[in-house]
PAGUVEX-706316 format. One record per residue: x, y, z of N, C-alpha, C in turn; residue number from 1. Coordinates in pm, 1 decimal. Layout:
+----------+----------+----------+----------+----------+----------+----------+----------+----------+-----+
!      n.x !      n.y !      n.z !     ca.x !     ca.y !     ca.z !      c.x !      c.y !      c.z !   n !
+----------+----------+----------+----------+----------+----------+----------+----------+----------+-----+
!        X !        Y !        Z !        X !        Y !        Z !        X !        Y !        Z ! NUM !
...
+----------+----------+----------+----------+----------+----------+----------+----------+----------+-----+
This chain:
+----------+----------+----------+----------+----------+----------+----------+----------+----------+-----+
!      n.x !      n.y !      n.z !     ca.x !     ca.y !     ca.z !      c.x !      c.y !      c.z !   n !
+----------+----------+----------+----------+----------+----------+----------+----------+----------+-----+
!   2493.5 !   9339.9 !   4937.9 !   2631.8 !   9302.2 !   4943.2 !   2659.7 !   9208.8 !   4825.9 !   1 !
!   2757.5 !   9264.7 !   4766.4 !   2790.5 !   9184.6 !   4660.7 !   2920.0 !   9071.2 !   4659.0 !   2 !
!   2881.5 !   8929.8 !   4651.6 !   3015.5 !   8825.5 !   4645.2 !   3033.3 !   8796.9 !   4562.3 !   3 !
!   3111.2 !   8836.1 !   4427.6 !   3148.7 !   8762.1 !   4357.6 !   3247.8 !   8720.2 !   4305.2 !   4 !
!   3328.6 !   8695.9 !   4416.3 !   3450.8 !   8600.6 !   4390.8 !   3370.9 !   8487.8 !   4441.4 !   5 !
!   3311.5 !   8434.4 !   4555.6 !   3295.9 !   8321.9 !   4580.1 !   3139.5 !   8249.2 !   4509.6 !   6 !
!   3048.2 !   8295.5 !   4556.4 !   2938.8 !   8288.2 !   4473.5 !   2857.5 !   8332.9 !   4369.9 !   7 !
!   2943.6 !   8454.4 !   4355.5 !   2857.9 !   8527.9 !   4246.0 !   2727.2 !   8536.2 !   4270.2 !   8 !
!   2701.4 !   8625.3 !   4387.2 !   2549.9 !   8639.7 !   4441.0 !   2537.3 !   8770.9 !   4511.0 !   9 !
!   2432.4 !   8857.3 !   4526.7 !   2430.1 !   8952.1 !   4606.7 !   2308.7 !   8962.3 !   4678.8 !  10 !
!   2310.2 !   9008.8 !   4799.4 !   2236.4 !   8966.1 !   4891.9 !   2194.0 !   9108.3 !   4942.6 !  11 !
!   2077.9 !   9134.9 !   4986.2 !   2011.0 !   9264.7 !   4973.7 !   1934.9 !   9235.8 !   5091.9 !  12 !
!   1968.2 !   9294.1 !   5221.4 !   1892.1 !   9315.5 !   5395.9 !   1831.0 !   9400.2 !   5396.2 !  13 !
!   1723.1 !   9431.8 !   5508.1 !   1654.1 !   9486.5 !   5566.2 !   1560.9 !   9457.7 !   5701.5 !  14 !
!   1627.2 !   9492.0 !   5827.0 !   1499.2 !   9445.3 !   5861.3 !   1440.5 !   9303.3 !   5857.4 !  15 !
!   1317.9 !   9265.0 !   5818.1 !   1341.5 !   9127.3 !   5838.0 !   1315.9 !   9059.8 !   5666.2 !  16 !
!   1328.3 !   9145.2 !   5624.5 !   1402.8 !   9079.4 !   5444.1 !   1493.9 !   9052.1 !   5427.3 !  17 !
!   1509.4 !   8948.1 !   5364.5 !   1678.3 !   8912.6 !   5259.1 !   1613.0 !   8870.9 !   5160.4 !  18 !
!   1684.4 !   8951.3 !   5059.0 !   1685.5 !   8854.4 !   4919.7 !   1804.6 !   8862.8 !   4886.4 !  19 !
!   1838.9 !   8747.9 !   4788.7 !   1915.7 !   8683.7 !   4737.3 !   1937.2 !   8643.2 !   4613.4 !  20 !
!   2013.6 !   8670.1 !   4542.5 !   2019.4 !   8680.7 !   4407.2 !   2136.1 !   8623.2 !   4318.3 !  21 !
!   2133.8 !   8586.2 !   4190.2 !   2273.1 !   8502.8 !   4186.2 !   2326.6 !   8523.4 !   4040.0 !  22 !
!   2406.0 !   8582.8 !   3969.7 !   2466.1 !   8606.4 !   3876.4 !   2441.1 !   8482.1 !   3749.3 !  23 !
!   2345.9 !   8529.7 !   3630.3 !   2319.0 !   8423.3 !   3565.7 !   2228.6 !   8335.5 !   3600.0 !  24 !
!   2134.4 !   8371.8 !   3694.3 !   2080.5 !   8221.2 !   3759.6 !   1915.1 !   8311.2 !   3727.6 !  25 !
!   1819.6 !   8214.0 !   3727.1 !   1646.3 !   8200.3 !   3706.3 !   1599.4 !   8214.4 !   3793.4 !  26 !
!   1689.8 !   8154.9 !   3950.0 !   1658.6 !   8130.1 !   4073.1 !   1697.9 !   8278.2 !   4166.0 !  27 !
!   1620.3 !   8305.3 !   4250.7 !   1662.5 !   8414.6 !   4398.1 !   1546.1 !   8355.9 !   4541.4 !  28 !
!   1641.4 !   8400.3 !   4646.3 !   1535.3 !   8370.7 !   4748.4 !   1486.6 !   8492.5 !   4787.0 !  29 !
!   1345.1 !   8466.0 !   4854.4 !   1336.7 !   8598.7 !   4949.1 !   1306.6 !   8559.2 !   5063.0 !  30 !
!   1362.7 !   8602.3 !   5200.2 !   1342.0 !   8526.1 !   5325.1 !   1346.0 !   8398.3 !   5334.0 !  31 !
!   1436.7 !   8294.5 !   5246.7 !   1463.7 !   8182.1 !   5197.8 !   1345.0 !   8074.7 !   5116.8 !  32 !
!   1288.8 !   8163.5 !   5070.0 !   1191.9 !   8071.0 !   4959.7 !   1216.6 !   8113.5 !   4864.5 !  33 !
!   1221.9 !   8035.6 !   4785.5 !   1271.6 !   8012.5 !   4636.4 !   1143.1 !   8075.0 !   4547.9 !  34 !
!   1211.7 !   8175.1 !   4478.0 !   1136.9 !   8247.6 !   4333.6 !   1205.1 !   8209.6 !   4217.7 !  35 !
!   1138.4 !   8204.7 !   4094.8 !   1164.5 !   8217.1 !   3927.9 !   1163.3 !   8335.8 !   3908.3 !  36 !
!   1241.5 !   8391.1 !   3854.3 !   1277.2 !   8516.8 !   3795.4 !   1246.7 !   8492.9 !   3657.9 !  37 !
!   1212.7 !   8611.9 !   3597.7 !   1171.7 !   8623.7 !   3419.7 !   1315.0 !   8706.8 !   3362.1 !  38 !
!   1401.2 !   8730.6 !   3424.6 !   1535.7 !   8762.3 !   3382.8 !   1642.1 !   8734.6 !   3504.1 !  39 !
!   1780.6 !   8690.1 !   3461.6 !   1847.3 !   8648.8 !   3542.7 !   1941.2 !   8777.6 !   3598.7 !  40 !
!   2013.6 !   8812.8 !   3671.2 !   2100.4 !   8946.4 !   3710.6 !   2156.6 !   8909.1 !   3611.4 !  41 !
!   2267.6 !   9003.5 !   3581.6 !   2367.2 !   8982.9 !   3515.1 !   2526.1 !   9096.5 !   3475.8 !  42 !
!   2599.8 !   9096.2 !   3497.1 !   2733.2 !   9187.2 !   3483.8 !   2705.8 !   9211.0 !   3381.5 !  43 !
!   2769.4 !   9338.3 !   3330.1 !   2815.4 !   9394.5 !   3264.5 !   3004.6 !   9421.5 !   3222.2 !  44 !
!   3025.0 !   9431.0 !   3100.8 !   3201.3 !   9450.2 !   3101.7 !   3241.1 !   9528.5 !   3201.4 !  45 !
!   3153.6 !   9654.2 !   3219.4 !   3208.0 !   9759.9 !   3333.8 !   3182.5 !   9724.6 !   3476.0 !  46 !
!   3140.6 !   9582.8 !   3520.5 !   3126.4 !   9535.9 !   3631.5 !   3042.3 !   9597.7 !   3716.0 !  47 !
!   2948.6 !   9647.1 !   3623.2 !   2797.7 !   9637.9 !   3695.0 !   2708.3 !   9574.7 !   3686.9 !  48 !
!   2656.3 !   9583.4 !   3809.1 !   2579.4 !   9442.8 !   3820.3 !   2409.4 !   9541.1 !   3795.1 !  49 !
!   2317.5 !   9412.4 !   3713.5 !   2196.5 !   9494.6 !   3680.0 !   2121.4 !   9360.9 !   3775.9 !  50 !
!   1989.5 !   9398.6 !   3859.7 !   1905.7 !   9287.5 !   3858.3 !   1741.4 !   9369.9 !   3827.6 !  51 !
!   1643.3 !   9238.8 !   3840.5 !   1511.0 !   9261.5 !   3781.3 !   1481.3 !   9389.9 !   3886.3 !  52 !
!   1444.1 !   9513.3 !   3913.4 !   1405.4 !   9609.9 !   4001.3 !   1267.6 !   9571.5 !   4041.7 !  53 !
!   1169.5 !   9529.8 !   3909.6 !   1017.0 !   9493.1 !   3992.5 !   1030.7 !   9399.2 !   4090.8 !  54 !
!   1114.3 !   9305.9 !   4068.3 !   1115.9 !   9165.8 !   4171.6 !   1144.2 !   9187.9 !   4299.3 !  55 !
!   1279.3 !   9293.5 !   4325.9 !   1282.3 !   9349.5 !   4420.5 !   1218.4 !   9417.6 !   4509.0 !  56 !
!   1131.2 !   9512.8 !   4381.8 !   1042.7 !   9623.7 !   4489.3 !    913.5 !   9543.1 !   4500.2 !  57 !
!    865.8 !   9442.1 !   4464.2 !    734.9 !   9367.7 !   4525.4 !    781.0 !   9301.9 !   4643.8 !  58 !
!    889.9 !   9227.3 !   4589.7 !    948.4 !   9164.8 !   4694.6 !    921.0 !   9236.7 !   4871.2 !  59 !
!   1008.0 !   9397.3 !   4821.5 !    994.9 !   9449.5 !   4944.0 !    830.7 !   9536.6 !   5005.0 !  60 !
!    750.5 !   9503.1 !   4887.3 !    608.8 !   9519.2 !   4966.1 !    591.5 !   9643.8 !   4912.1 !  61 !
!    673.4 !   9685.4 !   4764.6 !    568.3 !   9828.8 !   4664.5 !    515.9 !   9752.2 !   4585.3 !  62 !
!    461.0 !   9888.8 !   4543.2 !    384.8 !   9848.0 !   4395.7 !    430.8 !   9869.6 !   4237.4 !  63 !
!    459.7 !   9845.1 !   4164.0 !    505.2 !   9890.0 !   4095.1 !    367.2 !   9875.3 !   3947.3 !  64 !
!    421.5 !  10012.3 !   3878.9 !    311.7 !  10028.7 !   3742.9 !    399.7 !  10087.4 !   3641.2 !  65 !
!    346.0 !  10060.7 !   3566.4 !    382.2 !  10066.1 !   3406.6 !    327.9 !  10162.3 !   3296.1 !  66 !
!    362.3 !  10299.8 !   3302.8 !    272.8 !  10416.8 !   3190.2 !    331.9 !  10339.4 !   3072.1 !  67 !
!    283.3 !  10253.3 !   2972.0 !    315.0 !  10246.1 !   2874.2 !    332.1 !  10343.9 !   2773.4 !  68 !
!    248.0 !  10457.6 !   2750.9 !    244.3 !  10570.4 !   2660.3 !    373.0 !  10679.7 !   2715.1 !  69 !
!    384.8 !  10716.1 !   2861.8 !    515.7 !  10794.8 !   2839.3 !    641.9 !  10693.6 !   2897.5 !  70 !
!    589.5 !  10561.5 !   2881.7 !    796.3 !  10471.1 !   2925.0 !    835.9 !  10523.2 !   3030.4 !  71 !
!    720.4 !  10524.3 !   3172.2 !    778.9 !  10543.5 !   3264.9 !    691.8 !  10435.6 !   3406.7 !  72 !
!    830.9 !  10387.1 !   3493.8 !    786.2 !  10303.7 !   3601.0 !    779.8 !  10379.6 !   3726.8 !  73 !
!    680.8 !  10381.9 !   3773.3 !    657.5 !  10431.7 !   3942.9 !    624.7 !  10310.5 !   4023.3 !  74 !
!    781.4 !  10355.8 !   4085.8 !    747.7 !  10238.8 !   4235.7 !    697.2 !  10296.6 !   4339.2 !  75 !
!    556.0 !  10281.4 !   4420.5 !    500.9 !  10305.3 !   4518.2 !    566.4 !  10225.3 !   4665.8 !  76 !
!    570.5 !  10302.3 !   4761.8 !    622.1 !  10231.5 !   4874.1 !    495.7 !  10257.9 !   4973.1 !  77 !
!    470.6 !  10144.9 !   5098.8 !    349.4 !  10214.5 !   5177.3 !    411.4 !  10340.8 !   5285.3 !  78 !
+----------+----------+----------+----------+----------+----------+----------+----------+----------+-----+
């Protein structure tokens, strides 16, 4: 769910996950503990919103890998 008229944050459920995320910011929670992010979300002119995808999908308990030679990411789920 995305707020950003009031906080400029979007908030992503499941089950017994939340994360939390915040437009411009270093900071997100997951299940209310505080992570550093290595990139912040951020809009776009066309008002899309991009955030980090690895952070997310570890977050939610995949794996994620990196083929460097063909530039491609596979997220594993269990």
């Amino acid at each position: 769910m995305w707020n950003g008229i009031k906080t400029k944050s979007v908030l992503a459920t499941k089950e017994n996950l939340s994360i939390k995320m915040t437009l411009d910011a270093l900071k997100a929670t997951v299940n209310g503990n505080e992570y550093t992010l290595t990139q912040t979300p951020f809009a776009t002119p066309e008002n899309k919103l991009y955030v980090n995808l690895r952070f997310i999908s570890e977050a939610a308990g995949a794996t994620v890998s990196w083929d460097n030679v063909k530039k491609i990411a596979t997220i594993t789920t269990k």
